[in-house]
PyMOL CGO cylinders between C-alpha atoms (Angstrom):
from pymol import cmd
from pymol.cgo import CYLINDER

trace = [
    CYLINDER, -17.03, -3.20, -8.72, -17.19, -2.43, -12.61, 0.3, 1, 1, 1, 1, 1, 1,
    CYLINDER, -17.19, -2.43, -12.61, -14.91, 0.51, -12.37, 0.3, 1, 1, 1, 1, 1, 1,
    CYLINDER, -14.91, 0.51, -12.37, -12.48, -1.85, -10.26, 0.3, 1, 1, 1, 1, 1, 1,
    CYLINDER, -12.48, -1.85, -10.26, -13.46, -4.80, -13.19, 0.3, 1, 1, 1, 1, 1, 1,
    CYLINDER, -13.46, -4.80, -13.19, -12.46, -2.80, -15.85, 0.3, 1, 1, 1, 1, 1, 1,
    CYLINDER, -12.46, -2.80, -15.85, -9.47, -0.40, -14.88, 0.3, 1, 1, 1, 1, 1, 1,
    CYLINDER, -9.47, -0.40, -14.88, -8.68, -1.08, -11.19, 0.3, 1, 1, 1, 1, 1, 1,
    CYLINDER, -8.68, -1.08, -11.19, -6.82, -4.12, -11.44, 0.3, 1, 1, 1, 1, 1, 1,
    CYLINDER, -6.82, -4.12, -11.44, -5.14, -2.97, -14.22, 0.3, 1, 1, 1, 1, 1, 1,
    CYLINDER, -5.14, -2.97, -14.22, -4.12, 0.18, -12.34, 0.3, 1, 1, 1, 1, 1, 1,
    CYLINDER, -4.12, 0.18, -12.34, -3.11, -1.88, -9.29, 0.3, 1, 1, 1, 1, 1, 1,
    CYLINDER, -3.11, -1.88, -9.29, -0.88, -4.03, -11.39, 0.3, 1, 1, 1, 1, 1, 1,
    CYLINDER, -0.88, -4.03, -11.39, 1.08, -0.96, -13.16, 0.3, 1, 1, 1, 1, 1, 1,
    CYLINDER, 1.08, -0.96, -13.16, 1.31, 1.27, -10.53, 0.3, 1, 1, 1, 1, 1, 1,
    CYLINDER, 1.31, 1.27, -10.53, 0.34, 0.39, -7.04, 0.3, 1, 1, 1, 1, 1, 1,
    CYLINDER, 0.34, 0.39, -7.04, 2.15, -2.99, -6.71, 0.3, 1, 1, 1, 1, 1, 1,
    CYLINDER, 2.15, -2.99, -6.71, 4.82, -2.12, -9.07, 0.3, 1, 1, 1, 1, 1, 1,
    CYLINDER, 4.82, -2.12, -9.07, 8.27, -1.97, -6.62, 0.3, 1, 1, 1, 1, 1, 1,
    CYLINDER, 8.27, -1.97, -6.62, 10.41, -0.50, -9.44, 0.3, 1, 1, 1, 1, 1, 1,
    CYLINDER, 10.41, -0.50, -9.44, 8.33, 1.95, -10.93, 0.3, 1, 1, 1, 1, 1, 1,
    CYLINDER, 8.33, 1.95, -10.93, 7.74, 3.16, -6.66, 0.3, 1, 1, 1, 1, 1, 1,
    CYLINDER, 7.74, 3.16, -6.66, 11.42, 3.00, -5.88, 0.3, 1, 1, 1, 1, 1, 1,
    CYLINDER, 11.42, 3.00, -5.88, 12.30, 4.76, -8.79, 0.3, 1, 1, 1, 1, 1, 1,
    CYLINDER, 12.30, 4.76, -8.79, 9.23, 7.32, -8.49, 0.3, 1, 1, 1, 1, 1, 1,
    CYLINDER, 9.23, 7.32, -8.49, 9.32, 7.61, -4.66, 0.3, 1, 1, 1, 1, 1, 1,
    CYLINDER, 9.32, 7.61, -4.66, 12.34, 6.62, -3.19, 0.3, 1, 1, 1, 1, 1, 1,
    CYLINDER, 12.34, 6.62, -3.19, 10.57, 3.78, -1.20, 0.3, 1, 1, 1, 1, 1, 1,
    CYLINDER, 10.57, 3.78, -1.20, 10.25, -0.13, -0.84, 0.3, 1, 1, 1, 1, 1, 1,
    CYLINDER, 10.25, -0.13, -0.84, 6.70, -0.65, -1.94, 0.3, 1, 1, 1, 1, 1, 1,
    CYLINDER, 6.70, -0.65, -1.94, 4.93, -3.92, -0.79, 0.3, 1, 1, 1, 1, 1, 1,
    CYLINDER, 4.93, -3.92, -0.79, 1.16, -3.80, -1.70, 0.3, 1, 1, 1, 1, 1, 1,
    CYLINDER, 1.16, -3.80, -1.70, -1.28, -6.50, -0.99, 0.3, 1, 1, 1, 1, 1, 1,
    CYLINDER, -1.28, -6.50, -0.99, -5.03, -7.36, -1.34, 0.3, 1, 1, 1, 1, 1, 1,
    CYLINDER, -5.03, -7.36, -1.34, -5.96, -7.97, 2.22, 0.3, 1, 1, 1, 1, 1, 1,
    CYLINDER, -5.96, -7.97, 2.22, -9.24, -9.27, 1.03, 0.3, 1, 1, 1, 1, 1, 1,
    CYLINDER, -9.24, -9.27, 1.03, -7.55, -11.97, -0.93, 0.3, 1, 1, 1, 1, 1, 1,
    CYLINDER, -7.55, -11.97, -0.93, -6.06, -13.73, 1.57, 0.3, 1, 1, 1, 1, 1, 1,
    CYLINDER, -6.06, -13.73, 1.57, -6.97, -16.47, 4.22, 0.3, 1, 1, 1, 1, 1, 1,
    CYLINDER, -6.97, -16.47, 4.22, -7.36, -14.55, 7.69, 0.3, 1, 1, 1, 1, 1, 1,
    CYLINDER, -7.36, -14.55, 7.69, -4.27, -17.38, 8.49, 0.3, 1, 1, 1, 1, 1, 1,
    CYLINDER, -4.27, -17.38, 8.49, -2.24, -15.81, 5.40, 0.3, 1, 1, 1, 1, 1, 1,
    CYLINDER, -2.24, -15.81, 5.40, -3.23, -12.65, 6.62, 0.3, 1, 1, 1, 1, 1, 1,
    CYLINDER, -3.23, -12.65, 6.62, -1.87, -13.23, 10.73, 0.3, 1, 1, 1, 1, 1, 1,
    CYLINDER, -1.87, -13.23, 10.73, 1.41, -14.58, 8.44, 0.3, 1, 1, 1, 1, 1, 1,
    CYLINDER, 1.41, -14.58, 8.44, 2.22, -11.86, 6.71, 0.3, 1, 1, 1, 1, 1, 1,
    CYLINDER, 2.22, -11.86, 6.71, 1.48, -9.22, 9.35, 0.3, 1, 1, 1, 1, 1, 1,
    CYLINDER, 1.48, -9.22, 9.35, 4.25, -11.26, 11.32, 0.3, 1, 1, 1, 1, 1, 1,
    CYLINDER, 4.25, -11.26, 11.32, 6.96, -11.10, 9.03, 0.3, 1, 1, 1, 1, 1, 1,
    CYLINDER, 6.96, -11.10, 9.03, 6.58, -7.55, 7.98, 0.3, 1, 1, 1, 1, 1, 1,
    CYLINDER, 6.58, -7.55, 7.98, 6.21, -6.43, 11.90, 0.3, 1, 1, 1, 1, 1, 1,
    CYLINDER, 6.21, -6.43, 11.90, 9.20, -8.48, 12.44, 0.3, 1, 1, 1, 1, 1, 1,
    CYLINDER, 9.20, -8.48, 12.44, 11.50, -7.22, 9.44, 0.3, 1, 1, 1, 1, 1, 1,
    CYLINDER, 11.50, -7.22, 9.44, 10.62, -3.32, 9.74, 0.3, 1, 1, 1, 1, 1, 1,
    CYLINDER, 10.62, -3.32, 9.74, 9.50, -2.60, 13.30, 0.3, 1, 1, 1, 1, 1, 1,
    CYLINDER, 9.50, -2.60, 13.30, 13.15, -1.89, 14.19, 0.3, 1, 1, 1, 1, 1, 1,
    CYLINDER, 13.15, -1.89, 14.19, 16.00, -0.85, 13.13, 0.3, 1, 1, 1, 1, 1, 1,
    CYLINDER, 16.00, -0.85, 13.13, 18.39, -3.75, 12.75, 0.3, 1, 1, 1, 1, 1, 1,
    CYLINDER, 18.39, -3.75, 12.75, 21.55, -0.96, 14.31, 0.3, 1, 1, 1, 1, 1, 1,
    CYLINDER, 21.55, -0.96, 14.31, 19.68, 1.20, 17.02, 0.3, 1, 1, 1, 1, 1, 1,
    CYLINDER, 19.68, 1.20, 17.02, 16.57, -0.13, 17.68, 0.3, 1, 1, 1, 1, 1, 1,
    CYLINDER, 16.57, -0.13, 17.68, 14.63, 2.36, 16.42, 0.3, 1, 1, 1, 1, 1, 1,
    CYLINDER, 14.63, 2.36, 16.42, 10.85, 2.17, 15.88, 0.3, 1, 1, 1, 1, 1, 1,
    CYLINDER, 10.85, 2.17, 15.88, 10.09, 1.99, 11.77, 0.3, 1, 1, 1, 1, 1, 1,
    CYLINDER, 10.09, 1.99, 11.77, 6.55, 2.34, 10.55, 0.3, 1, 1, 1, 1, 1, 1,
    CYLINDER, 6.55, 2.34, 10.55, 3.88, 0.85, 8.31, 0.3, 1, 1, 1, 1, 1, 1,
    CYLINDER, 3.88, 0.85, 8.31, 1.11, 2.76, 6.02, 0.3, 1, 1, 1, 1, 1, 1,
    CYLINDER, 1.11, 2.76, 6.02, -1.56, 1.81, 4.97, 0.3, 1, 1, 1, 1, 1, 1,
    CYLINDER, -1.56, 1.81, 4.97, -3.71, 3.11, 2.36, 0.3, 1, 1, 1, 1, 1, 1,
    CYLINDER, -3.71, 3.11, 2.36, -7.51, 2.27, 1.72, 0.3, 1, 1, 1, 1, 1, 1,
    CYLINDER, -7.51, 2.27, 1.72, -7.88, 3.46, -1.61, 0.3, 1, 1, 1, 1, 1, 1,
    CYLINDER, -7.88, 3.46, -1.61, -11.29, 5.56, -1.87, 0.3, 1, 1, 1, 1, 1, 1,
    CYLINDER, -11.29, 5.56, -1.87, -11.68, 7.53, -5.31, 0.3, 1, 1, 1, 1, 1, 1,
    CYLINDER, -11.68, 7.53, -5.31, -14.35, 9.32, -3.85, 0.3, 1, 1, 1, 1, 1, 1,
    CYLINDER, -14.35, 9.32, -3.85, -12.20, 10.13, -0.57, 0.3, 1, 1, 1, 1, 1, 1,
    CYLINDER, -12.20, 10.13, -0.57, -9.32, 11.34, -2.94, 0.3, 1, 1, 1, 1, 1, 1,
    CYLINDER, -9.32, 11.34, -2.94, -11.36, 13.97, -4.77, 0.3, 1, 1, 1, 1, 1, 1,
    CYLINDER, -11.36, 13.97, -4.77, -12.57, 14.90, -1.72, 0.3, 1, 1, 1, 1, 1, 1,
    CYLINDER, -12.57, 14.90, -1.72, -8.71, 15.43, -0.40, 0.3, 1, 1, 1, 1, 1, 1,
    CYLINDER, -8.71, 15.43, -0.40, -7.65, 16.82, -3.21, 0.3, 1, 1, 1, 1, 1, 1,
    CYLINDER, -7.65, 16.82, -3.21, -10.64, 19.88, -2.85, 0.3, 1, 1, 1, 1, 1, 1,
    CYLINDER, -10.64, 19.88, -2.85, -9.66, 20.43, 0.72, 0.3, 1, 1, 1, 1, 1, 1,
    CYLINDER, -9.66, 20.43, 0.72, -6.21, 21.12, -0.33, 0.3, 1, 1, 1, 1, 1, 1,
    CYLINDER, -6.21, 21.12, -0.33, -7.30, 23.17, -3.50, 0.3, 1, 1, 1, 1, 1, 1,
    CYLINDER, -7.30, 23.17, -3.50, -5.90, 20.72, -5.91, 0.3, 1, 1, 1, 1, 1, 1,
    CYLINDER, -5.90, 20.72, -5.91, -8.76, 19.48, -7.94, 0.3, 1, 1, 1, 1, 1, 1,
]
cmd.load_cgo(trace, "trace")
């Protein structure tokens, strides 16, 4: 909680939840939320719309997908030594 106090909001402001700077970077739409932030009735809402506006293709009916992330600092470094990065 101090790391997160100190840098992590911070971090999520400027880079996580920052659509341009991911569009630009990745090539993706970006939509990042705090689950833990919301109301478990905000929560049912949103998972609604964004099931209903990407689970298909508008054209073929193709399935789309979601990710999700649980950011774990200690599970990155972690990641990062299994794949000889770090």
């Amino acid at each position: 909680m101090t790391a997160w106090a100190s840098a992590g909001i911070s971090f999520w402001q400027t880079e996580i939840a920052d659509r341009d700077k991911n569009k630009q970077r990745f090539s993706l739409d970006t939509y990042a939320l705090l689950y833990e932030e919301l109301t478990p009735i905000r929560l049912i809402q949103g998972v609604i719309y964004w099931y209903g506006l990407f689970s298909h293709q508008r054209g073929t009916f193709a399935w789309k997908g979601f990710l999700a992330l649980m950011l774990d600092p200690a599970g990155d470094q972690a990641a990062l030594a299994s794949l000889g990065s770090a």
